[in-house]
C-alpha positions in Angstrom: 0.0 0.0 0.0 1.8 3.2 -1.3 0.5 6.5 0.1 -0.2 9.0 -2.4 -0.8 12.3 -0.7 0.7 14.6 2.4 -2.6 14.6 3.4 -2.7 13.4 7.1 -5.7 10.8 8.0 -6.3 8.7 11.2 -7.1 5.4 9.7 -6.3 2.4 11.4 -4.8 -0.7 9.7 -7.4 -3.1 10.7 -10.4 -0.8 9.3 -8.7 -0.3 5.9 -8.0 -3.6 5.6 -11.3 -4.3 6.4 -12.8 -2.0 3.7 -10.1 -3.1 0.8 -11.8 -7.1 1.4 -15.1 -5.5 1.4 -15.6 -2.3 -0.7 -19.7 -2.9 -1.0 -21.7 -2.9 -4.0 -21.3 -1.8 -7.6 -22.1 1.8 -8.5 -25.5 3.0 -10.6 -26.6 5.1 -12.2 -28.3 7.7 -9.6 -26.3 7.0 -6.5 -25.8 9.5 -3.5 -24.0 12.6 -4.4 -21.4 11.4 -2.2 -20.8 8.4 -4.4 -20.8 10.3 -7.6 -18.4 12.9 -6.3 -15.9 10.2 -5.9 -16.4 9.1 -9.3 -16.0 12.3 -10.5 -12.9 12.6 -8.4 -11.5 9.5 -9.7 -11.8 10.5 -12.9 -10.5 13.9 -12.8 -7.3 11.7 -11.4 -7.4 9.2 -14.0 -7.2 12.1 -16.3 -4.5 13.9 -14.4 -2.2 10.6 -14.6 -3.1 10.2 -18.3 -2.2 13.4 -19.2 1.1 13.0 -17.5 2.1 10.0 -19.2 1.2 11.6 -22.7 3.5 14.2 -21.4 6.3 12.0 -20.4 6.2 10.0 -23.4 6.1 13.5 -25.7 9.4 14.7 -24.1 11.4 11.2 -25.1 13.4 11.7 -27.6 13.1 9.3 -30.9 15.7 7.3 -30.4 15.7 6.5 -26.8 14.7 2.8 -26.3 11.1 2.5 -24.8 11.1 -1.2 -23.2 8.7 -3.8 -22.6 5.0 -3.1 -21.1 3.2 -5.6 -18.8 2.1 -7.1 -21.7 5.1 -7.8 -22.5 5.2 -6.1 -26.0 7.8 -4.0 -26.8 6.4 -0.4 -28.1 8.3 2.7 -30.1 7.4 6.0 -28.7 4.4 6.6 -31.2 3.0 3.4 -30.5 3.2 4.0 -26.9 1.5 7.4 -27.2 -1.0 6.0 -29.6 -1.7 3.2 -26.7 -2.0 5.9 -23.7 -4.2 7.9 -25.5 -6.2 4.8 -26.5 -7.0 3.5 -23.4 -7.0 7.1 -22.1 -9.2 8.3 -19.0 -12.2 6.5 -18.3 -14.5 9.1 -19.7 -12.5 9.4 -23.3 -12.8 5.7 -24.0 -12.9 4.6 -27.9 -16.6 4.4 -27.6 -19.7 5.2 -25.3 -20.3 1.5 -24.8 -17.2 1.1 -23.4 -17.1 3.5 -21.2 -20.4 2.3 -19.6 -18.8 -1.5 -19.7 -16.3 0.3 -17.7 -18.1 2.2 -15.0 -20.6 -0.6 -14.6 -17.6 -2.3 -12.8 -16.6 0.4 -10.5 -17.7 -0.3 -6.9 -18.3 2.2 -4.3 -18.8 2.7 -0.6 -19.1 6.5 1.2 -18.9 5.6 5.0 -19.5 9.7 6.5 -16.0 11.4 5.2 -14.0 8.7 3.8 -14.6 6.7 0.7 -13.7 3.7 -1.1 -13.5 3.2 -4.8 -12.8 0.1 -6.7 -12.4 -0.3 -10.3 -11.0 -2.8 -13.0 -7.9 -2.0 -15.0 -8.5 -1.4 -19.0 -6.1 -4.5 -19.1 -5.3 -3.3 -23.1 -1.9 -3.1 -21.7 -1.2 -6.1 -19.4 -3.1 -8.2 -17.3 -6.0 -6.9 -16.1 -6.0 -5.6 -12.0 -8.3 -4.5 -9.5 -7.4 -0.9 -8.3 -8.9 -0.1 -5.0 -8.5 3.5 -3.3 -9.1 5.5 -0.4 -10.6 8.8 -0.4 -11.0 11.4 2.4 -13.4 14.8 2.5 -11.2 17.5 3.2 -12.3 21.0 2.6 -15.2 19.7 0.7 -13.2 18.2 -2.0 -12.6 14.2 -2.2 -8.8 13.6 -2.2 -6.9 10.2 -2.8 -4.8 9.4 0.0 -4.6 5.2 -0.4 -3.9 3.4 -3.2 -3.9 -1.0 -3.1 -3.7 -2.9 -6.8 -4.3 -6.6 -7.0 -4.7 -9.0 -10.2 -6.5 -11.6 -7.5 -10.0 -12.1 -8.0 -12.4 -8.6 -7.5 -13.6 -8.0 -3.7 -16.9 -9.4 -2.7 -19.8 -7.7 -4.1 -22.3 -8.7 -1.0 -22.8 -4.8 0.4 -21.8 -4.3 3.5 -24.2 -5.2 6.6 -26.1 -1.7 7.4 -25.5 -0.6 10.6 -27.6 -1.6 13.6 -30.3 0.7 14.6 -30.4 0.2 18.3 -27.6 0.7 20.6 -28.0 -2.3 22.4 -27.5 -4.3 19.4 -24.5 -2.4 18.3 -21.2 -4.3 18.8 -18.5 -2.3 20.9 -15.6 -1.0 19.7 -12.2 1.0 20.6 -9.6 3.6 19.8 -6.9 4.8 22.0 -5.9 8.0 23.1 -2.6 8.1 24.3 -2.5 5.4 26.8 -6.1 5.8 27.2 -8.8 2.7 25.6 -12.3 4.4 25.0 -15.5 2.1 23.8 -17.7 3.4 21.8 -21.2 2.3 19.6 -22.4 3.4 16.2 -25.6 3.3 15.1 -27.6 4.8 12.4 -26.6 6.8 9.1 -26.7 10.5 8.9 -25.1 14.1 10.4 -23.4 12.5 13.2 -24.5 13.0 16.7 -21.8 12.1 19.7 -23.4 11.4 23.0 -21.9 11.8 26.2 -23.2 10.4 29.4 -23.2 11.8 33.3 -21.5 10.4 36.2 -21.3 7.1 36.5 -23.1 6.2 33.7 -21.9 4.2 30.4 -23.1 4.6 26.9 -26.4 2.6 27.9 -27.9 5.2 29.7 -28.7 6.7 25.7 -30.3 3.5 24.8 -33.6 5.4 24.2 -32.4 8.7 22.4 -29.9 6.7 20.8 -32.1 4.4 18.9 -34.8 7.6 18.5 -32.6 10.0 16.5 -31.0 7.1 14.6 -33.7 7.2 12.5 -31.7 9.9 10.4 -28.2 10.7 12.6 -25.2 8.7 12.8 -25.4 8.5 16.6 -21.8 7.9 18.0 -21.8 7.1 21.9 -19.0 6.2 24.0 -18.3 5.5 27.6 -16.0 8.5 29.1 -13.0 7.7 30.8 -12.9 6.3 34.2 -16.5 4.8 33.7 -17.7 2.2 32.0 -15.6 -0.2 29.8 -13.2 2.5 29.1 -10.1 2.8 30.6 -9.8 4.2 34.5 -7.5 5.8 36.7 -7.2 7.4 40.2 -5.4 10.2 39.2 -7.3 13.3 39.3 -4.8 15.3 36.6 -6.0 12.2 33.6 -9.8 14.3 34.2 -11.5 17.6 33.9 -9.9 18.7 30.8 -8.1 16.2 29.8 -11.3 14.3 29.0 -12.0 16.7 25.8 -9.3 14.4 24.6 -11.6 11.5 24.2 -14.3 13.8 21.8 -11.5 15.0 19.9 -9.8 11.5 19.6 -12.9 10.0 18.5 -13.8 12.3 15.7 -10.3 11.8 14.6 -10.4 8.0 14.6 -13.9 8.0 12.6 -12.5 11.2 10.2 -15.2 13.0 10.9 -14.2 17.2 10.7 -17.0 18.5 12.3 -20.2 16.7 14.8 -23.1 17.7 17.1 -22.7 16.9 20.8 -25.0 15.8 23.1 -24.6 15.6 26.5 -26.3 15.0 29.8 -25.3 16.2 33.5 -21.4 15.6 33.4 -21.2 14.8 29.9 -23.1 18.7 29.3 -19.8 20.2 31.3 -17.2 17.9 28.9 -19.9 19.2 25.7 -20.0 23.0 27.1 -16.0 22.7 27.2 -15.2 21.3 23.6 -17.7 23.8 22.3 -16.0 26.6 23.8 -12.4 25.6 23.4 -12.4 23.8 19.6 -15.2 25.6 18.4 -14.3 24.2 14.9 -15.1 20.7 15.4 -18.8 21.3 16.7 -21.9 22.4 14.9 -24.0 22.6 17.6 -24.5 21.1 21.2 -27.2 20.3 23.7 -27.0 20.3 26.8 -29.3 18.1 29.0 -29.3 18.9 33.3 -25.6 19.9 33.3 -24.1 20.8 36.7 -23.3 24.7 35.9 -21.9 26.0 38.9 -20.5 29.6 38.7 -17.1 28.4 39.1 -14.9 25.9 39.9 -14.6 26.5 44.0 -18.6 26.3 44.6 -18.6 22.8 42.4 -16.0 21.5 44.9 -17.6 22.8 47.5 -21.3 21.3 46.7 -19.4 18.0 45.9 -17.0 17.4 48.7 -18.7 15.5 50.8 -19.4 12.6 47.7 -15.7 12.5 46.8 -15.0 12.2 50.6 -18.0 8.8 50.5 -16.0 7.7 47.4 -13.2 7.5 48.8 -13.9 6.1 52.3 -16.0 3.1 50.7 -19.3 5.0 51.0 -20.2 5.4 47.6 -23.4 7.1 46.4 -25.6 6.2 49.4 -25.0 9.3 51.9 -25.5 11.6 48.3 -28.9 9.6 47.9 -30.3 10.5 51.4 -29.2 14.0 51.2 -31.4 14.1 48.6 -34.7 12.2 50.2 -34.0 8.8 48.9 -34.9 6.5 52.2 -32.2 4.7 53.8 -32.9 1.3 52.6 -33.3 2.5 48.9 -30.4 4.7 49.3 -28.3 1.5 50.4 -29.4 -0.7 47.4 -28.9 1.9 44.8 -25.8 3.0 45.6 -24.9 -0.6 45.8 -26.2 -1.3 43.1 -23.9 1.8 40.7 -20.6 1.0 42.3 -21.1 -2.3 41.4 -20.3 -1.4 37.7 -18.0 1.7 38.9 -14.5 2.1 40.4 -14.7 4.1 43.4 -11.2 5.8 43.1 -11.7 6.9 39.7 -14.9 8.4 40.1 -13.8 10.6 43.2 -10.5 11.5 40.9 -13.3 12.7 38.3 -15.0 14.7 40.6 -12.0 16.1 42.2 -11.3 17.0 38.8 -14.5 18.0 37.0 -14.0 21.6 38.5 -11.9 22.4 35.7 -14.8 21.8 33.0 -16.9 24.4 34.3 -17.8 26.7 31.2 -16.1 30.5 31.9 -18.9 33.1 31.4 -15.5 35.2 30.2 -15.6 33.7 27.5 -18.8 34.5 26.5 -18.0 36.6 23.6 -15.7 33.9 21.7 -18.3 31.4 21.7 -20.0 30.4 18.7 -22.1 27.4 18.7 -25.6 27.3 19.0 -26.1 25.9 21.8 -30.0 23.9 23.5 -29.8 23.9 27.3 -32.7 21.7 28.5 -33.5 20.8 32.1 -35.6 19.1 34.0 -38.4 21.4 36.2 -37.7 19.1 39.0 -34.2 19.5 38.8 -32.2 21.0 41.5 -30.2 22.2 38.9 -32.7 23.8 37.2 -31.5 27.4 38.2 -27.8 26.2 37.1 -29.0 25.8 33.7 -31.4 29.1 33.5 -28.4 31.0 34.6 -26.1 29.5 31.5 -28.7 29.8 28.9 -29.3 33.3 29.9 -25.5 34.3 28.8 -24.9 31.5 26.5 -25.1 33.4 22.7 -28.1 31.8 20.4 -29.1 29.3 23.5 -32.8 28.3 23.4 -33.6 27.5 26.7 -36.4 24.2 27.5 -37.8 23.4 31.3 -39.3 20.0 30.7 -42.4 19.5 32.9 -42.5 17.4 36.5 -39.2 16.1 34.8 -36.4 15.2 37.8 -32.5 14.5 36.4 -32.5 11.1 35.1 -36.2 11.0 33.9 -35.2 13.8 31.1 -33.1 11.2 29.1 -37.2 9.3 28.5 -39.1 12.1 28.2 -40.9 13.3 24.7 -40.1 17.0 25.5 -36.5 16.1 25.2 -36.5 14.2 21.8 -38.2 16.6 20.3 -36.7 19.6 21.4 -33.5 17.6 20.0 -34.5 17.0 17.1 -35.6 20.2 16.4 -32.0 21.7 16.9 -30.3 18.8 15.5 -32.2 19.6 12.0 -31.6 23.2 12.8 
């Protein structure tokens, strides 16, 4: 596999490996526009390299001595022009008919910014070869940055499985950032949508939303670190921050430039912070029940007693009675979320979530719409009121008798999301 272009693209060897054994099904006529850009790209490069052997050929000299072609055929320079020229770009082929033989064999797959086209060799010149390559949407133009030939028999033609439409169905995967191993599901086809869960969650919590705007998103969601099936740690200084990491990392790995965010309670502060700090990578957020404090020293304040619980073997259950949950029900449920939680690196994500507060400074520099929704039984109801009031183009929803968890199953919210997401 020879690369082609300077242009620099996160693409595992697995997944293009994967995608040169199976490219998917062969074009028609009337495909996406995505699809027929790539052809169009391809042949505006089929030209290009046409054109520059012509040229090539033109500047040998009579009598230089030409060689043997695959075919092994020896050819003077005219007859090695007249052959380039013959066989030419796939859109200047001797006839029409040919030219639709041709195309008729080209197989194409768009999978959100990155592309793979296979096509069969004129073989006019040597044996005949399957050409596959890899394209990438950069600046919306399709450029070649993978190139794999093969005379072996053409990849599979069976199209590709479409992808599941609930996130319980969807199988878990990986990428790495740093030393840090982040799970993620895909579901759906579409803008894409990430979704970030709260604390102590995992991408499950989403299940319903998930599988709802699926319908017409590519829904990405992935467990943060320190929860989940993601990697953890009891260091306070691999959180806060740090955990914008894992957004950027992921639309990186999946070459997407630009995505929505989603995100409820803790995963609002991580969306809030991306939105704020890498502006160009979002097109819009929403933010479900986040925990807005006005700064970092009142969060820590509000949450010290938890991270204390955490880290004395407490977990959630003191938190749960604070808040009117009986003692026996407080008990099982806290039992029942540090079961599937690490204790240490939960209170190292509170100790460091401080740090993802969103800066009302900064106010003036932002510019991503932005849908704050919350709850009317929400204790941070006021939190949220208070950000959407200074957060530019926010639109602002209170869903009704609605507590902090019950928002994720609630109409209101769906629709409210959609709405912005087709904004």
């Amino acid at each position: 596999m020879n690369s082609l272009s300077p242009v620099k693209v996160r693409i595992s060897a697995c997944a293009v490996a994967a995608i040169l054994l199976n490219s998917g099904c062969a074009v028609r006529p009337g495909g996406s526009s995505a699809e027929q850009e790539v052809i169009a790209a391809q042949q505006a490069q089929i030209r290009a390299n046409n054109a520059a052997d012509v040229a090539a050929v033109d500047s040998l000299t009579a009598d230089e001595f030409i060689g043997v072609n695959a075919s092994g055929v020896s050819r003077t320079k005219a007859q090695l022009r007249d052959e380039l020229v013959k066989r030419g770009p796939a859109d200047v082929q001797a006839t029409p008919e040919q030219l639709s033989e041709r195309q008729r064999g080209w197989q194409v797959r768009v999978y959100g910014n990155i592309a793979v086209l296979t096509r069969l060799t004129a073989g006019d010149h040597g044996a005949r070869s399957w050409i596959t390559t890899v394209w990438v949407l950069r600046e919306r133009r399709w450029q070649r940055v993978l190139s794999q030939v093969t005379t072996a028999a053409p990849p599979s033609l069976q199209p590709t499985p479409a992808p599941s439409t609930r996130l319980e169905d969807a199988p878990d995967q990986y990428y790495s950032v740093g030393d840090i191993r982040i799970r993620y599901r895909e579901i759906g086809r579409g803008q894409p949508v990430i979704l970030l869960h709260g604390r102590a969650n995992a991408l499950e919590i989403w299940t319903w939303l998930a599988d709802s705007l699926a319908a017409d998103h590519r829904v990405i969601a992935l467990d943060e670190r320190g929860h989940g099936k993601s990697s953890k740690s009891a260091d306070p200084a691999r959180y806060g921050p740090a955990m914008a990491d894992d957004v950027l990392g992921l639309l990186d790995h999946l070459g997407i430039r630009r995505a929505a965010i989603v995100g409820h309670s803790q995963g609002a502060l991580l969306a809030a912070f991306v939105a704020m700090h890498v502006p160009e990578r979002v097109t819009r957020i929403a933010l479900l029940a986040g925990p807005f404090f006005p700064d970092s020293t009142t969060y820590a304040a509000e949450n010290a007693v938890l991270v204390r619980d955490l880290q004395t073997g407490h977990g959630f259950e003191g938190f749960l009675k604070a808040h009117g949950v009986s003692d026996s029900a407080a008990r099982a449920r806290s039992a029942a979320t540090m079961e599937h939680n690490d204790a240490a690196s939960l209170a190292a994500v509170m100790m460091a979530q401080g740090g993802l507060m969103p800066d009302r400074r900064l106010a003036g520099r932002i510019t991503v719409p932005a849908l704050v929704i919350v709850g009317a039984s929400d204790e941070l109801l006021d939190y949220n009121r208070t950000l959407a009031s200074w957060w530019p183009d926010a639109n602002f929803v209170i869903v009704p008798n609605a507590t902090h968890m019950a928002i994720l199953r609630r109409t209101e919210t769906l629709v409210a999301l959609r709405a912005h997401l087709r904004d």
